[in-house]
C-alpha positions in Angstrom: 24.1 10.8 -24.5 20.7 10.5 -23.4 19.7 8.6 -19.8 17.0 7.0 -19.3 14.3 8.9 -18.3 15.1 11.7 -21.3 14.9 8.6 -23.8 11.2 7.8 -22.0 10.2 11.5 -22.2 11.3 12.1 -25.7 9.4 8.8 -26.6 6.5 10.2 -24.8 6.6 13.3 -26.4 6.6 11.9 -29.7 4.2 8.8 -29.3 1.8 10.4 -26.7 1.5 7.1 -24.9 3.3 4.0 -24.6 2.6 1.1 -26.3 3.3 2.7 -29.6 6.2 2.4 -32.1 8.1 5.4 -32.2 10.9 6.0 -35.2 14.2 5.8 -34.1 15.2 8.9 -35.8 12.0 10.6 -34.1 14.5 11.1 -30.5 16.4 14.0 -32.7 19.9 11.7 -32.3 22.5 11.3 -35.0 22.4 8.2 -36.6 26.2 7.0 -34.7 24.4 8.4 -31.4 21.2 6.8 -32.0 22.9 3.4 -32.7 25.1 4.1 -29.5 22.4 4.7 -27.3 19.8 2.1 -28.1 22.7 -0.9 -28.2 23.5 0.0 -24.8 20.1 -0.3 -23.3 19.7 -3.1 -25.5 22.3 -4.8 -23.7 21.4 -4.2 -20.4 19.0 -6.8 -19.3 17.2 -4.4 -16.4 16.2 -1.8 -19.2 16.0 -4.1 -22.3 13.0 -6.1 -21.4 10.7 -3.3 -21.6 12.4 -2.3 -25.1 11.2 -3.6 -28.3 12.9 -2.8 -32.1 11.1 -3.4 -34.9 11.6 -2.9 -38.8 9.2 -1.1 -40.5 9.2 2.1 -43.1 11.9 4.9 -42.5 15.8 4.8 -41.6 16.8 1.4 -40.1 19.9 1.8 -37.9 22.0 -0.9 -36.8 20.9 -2.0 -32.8 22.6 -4.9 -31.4 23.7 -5.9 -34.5 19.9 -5.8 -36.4 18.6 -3.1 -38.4 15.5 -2.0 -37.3 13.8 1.7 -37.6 11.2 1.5 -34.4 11.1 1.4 -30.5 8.3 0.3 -28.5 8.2 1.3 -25.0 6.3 -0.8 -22.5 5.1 1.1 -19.4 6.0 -0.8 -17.4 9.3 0.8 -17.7 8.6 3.1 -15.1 9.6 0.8 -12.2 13.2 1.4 -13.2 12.7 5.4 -14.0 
């Protein structure tokens, strides 16, 4: 699995900027990975405040127990990197 600063530099690489919904299935994960991965920084409260899902078109997966098919990064994520 991914840590954390290879889920922020994928995102970065595929959104350009934070701020910006990126697709779940953008971070080249399968789905059981993807699901895996997100839930557990979902859950923890340090990382997940600077996480948030949203449903829109493409693949929803199931994070946390919602389906939703995006992840918006806030920058402010990089006092934790």
């Amino acid at each position: 699995m991914l840590n954390l600063r290879d889920l922020v530099d994928r995102y970065l690489a595929v959104g350009g900027s934070f701020g910006r919904p990126v697709a779940l299935t953008s971070f080249a994960l399968a789905p059981a990975e993807a699901q895996a991965l997100f839930s557990a920084f979902d859950e923890d409260y340090h990382i997940s405040r600077f996480l948030h899902f949203s449903r829109s078109e493409g693949q929803s997966l199931l994070i946390s127990g919602e389906l939703v098919s995006h992840v918006t990064i806030d920058p402010d994520i990089s006092s934790i990197l």
